[in-house]
C-alpha positions in Angstrom: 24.8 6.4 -68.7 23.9 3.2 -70.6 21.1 0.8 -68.6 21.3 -3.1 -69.6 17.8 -3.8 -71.1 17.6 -7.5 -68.5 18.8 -4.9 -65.3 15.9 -2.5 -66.0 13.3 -5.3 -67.1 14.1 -6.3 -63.3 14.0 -3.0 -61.8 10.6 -2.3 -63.5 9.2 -5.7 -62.2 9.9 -4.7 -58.6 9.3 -1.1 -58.8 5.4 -2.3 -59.9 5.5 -5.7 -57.2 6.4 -3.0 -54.6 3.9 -0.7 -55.8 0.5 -3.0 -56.0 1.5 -4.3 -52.9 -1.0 -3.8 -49.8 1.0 -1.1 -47.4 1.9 -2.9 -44.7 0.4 -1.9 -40.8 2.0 -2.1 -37.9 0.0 -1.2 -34.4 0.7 1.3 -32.8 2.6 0.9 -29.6 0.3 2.8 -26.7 2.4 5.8 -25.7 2.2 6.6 -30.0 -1.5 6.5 -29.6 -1.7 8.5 -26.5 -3.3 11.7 -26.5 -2.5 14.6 -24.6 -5.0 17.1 -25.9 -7.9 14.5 -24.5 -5.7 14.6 -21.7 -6.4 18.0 -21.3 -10.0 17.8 -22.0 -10.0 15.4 -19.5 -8.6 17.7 -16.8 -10.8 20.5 -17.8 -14.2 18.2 -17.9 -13.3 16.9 -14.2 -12.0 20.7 -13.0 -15.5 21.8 -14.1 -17.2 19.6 -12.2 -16.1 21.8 -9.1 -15.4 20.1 -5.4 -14.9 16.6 -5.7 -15.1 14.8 -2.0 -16.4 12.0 -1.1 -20.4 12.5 -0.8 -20.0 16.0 -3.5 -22.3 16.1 -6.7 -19.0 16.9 -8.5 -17.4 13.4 -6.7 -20.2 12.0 -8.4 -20.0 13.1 -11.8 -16.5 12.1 -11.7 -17.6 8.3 -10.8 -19.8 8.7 -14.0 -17.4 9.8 -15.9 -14.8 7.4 -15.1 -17.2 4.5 -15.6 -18.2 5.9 -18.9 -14.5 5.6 -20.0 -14.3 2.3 -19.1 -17.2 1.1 -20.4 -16.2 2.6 -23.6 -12.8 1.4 -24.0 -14.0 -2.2 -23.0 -12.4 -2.2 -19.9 -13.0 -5.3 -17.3 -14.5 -3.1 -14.3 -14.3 -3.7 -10.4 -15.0 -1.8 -7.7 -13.8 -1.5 -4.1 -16.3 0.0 -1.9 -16.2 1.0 2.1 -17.3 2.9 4.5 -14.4 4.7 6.4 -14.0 5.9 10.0 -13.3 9.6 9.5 -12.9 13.2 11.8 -15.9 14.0 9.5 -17.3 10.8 10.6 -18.7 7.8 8.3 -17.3 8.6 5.1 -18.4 6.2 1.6 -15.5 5.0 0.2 -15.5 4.0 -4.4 -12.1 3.1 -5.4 -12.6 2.3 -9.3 -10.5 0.0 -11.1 -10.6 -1.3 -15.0 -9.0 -3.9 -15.8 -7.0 -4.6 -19.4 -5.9 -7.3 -21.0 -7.2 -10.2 -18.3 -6.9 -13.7 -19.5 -7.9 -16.8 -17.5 -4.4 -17.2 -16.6 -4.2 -17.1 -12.5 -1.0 -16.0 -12.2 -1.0 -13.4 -15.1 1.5 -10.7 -13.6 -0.2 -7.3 -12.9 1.0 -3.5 -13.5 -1.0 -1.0 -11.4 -1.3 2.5 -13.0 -3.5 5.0 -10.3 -3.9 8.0 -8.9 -6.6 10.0 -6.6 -9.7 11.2 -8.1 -11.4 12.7 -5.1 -10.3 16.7 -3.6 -9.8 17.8 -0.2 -12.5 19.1 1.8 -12.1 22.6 1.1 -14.5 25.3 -0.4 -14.1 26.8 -3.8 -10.9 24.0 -3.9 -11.5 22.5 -7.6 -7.7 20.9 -7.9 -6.7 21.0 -11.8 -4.0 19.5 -10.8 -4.1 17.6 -7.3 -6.8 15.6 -8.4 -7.8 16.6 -11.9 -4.9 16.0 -13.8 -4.5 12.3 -12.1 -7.9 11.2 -12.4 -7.8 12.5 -16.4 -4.3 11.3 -17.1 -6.0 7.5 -16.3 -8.9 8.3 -18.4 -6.5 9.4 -21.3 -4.3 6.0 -20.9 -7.7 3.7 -20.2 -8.3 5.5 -24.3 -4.6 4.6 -25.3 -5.0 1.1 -23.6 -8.2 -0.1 -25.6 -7.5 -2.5 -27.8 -3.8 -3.3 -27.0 -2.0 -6.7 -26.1 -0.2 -6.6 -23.5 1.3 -9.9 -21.2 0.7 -8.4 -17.9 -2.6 -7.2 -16.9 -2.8 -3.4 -16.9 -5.1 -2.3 -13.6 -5.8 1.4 -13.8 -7.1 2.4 -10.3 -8.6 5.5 -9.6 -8.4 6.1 -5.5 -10.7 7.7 -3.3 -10.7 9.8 -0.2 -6.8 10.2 -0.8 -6.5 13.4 1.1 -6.7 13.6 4.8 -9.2 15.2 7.0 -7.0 16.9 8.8 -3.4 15.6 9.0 -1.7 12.7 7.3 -1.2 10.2 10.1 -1.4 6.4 10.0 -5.3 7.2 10.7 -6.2 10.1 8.6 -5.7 10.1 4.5 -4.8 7.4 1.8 -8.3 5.5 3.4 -9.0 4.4 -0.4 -5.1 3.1 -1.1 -4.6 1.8 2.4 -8.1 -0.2 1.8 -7.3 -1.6 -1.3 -3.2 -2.8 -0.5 -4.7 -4.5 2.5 -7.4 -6.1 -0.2 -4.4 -7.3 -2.5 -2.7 -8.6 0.1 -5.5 -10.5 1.4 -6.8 -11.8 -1.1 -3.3 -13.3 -2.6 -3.0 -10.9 -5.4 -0.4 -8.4 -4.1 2.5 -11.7 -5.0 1.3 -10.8 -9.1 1.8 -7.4 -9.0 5.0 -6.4 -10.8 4.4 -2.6 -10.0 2.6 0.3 -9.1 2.5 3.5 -10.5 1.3 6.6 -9.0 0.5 10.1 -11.0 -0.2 12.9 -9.0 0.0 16.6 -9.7 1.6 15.9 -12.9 -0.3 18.7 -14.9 2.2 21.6 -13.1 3.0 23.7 -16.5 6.6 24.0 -14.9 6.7 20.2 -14.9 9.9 18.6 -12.7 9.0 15.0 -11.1 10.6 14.5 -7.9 12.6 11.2 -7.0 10.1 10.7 -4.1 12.5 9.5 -1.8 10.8 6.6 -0.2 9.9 4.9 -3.9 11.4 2.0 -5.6 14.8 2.8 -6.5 14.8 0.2 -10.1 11.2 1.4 -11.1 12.4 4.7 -11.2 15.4 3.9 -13.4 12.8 1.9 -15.9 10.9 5.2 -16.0 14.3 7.7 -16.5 15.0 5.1 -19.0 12.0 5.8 -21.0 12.2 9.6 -20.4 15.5 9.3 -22.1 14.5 7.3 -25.0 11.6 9.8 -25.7 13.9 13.4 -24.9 12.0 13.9 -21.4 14.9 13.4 -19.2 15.0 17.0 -18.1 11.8 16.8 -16.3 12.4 13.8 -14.4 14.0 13.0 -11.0 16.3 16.6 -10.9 15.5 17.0 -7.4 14.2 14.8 -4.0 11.7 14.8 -1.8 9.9 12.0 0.7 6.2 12.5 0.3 3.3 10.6 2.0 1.0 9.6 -1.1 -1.3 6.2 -1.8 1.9 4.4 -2.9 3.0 4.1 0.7 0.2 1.5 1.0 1.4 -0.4 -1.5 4.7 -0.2 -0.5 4.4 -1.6 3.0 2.3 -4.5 0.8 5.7 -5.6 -0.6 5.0 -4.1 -3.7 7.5 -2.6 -5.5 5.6 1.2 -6.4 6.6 4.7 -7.4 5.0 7.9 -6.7 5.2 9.9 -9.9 4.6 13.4 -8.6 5.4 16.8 -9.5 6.6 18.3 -5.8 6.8 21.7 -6.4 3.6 23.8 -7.6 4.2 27.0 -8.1 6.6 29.7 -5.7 8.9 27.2 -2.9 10.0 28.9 0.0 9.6 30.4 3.8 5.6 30.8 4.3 4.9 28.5 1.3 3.2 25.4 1.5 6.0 23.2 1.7 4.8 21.8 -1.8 4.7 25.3 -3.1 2.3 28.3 -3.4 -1.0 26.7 -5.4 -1.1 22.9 -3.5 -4.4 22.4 -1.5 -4.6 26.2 -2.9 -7.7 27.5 -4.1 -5.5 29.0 -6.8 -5.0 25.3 -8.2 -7.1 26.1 -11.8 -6.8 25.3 -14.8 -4.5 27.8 -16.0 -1.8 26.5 -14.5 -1.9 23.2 -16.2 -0.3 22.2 -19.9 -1.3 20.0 -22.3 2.7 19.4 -23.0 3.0 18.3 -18.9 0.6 15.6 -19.6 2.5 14.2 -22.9 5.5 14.3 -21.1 4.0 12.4 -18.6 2.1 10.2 -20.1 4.0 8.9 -22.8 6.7 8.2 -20.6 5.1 6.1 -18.2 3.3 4.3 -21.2 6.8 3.6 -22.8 7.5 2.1 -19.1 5.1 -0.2 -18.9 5.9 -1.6 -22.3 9.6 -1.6 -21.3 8.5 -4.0 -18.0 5.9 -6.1 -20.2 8.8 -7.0 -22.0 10.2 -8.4 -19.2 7.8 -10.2 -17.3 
């Protein structure tokens, strides 16, 4: 086939324009630069620390570690710290919160991602998952975070002394979430939060994310959006469940708050825990948690927020 001398002069010019020209770079949104394998390290660092309730050498390490994150990933960091009236008695309270992407603007919305970073008070209890996971899953999105621009402010909250002492009652358990709601609303800041996220027990290698009954019904379709969009949809809201957790705090706040949580641990059924066979188990190690549970996870509720920054 014959090629017109002027047509491939052109064609050669561009070819070589295109060629010498700088690549161009486009930033990576944060659920493409989160990572699931730190994730995991994550989980398995915290898990190794051992018992982790309030007052614990391992509840300390964990403080450390979360700090050291923070620090790293040029987080702005706050604290919330109390002393609680327990059964156990006068329990020291550290909820932990880093802050991205705060501007001088007073009503800058806020997005509140958390979940609990303490275990219950139980011997030889180490939670990979019911405490592990969360706290790591935070750590892994503080690294994703770093760096980012974002409209809303992006409040990653790690909560203490979620578990009760003995029962879940308006009195016993969620002391660190119930503190800091009552905080927000106090304070005036509960009116800028857009949302509130909360992972817990997302680590379950047989992931499946309950629609917790008592959540925000149009955060959850925001978040089965995303799941869509990225090819998770089969692990998200397939079953329901009500489940007392540190959103309900938040909730009764007025702010609109989802509990991202994995309902069903392990063998359901008559003589089960009612969560299944390895919650507030001492069977709740590491080999039951997937690096794949916490991509899943994670990406999804990354894509979310950058769905709802979109909007505010």
């Amino acid at each position: 086939m014959s090629f017109p001398v002027k047509a491939f002069r052109f064609a050669f010019s561009f070819i070589a324009a295109v060629s010498l020209a700088p690549a161009l770079s486009f930033a990576a949104a944060p659920h493409e630069v989160y990572n699931a394998q730190q994730a995991y390290a994550y989980t398995a660092k915290v898990a190794g620390f051992g018992e982790r309730w309030p007052g614990s050498p391992g509840h300390q390490k964990t403080e450390e570690l979360i700090r050291q994150v923070l620090k790293k990933d040029g987080a702005v960091v706050a604290g919330d710290d109390f002393t609680a009236s327990t059964p156990r008695g006068m329990v020291a309270v550290h909820n932990i919160i880093g802050k991205f992407n705060v501007t001088a603007d007073p009503k800058q919305p806020v997005f509140i991602l958390a979940g609990h970073y303490d275990t219950l008070f139980k011997p030889g209890f180490i939670g990979a998952n019911d405490g592990a996971s969360s706290t790591a899953i935070l750590l892994a999105f503080a690294d994703a975070l770093a760096g980012q621009k974002t409209k809303m402010q992006i409040w990653l909250v790690w909560t203490d002394l979620e578990e009760a002492i003995k029962d879940f009652d308006a009195n016993d358990g969620l002391y660190g979430s119930r503190h800091l709601a009552r905080k927000l609303m106090t304070d005036g800041t509960a009116a800028r939060v857009r949302g509130f996220f909360l992972l817990d027990m997302i680590g379950d290698k047989d992931l499946g994310v309950a629609r917790e009954t008592g959540s925000t019904r149009w955060l959850q379709d925001y978040i089965e959006r995303a799941a869509q969009q990225l090819g998770y949809g089969q692990y998200f809201f397939q079953y329901e469940m009500g489940i007392i957790d540190d959103h309900a705090p938040f909730l009764q706040a007025g702010i609109a708050a989802v509990d991202v949580v994995d309902a069903m641990y392990g063998r359901m059924g008559p003589g089960l825990d009612g969560m299944g066979e390895f919650h507030h188990a001492n069977t709740d190690t590491m080999e039951k948690i997937s690096a794949k549970s916490l991509e899943i996870v994670g990406r999804t509720i990354l894509l979310t927020v950058e769905l709802l920054d979109k909007q505010s």
